[in-house]
N, C-alpha and C positions, 0 to 999 in steps of 0.2 A: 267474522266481524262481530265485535259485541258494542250492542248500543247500549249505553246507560242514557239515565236520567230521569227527567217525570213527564209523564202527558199531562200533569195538571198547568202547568207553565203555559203548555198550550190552550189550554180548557180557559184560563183566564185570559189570554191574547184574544180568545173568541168574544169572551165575555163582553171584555172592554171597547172590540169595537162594535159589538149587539148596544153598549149602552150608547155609544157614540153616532150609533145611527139612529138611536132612538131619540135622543137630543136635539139633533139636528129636524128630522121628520116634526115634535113638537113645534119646536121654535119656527120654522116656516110655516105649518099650519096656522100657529097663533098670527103670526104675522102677515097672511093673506086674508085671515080672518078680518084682524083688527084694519089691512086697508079698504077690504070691504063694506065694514061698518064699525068706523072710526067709534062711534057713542057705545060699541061696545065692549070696550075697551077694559071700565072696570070692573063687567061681569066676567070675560075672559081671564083677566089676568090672576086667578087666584087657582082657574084650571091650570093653566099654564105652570103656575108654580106648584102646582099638587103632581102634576104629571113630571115634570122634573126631578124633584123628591122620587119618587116612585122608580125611575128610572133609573138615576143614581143609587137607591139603595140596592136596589139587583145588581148594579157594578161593585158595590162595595160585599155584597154578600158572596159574588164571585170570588173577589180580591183574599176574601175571611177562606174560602173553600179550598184555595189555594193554599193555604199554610195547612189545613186540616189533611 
């Protein structure tokens, strides 16, 4: 039996959903945060989207590895 192909395909299917859990985990934090204390809302929300950012570009730096 001969397998061709890449494991990088795979490497990135892991990637994407490491970023995908990662998104999700912020986004509920922020969200039991903010119903916790509603007034702090507009200190959080700037983590919130930093942590995002940050997330998503590990996805996308996966996505770049993947063609590499």
């Amino acid at each position: 039996m001969d397998i061709t192909g890449s494991l990088s395909a795979i490497g990135y299917g892991l990637a994407a959903i490491g970023g995908g859990i990662g998104v999700g985990l912020i986004f509920a934090a922020y969200m039991q945060a903010v119903s916790r204390q509603p007034e702090a809302q507009r200190v959080l929300q700037p983590m919130l989207f930093m942590g995002f950012a940050v997330v998503e570009a590990l996805a996308i730096l996966g996505f770049v590895m993947f063609f590499l």
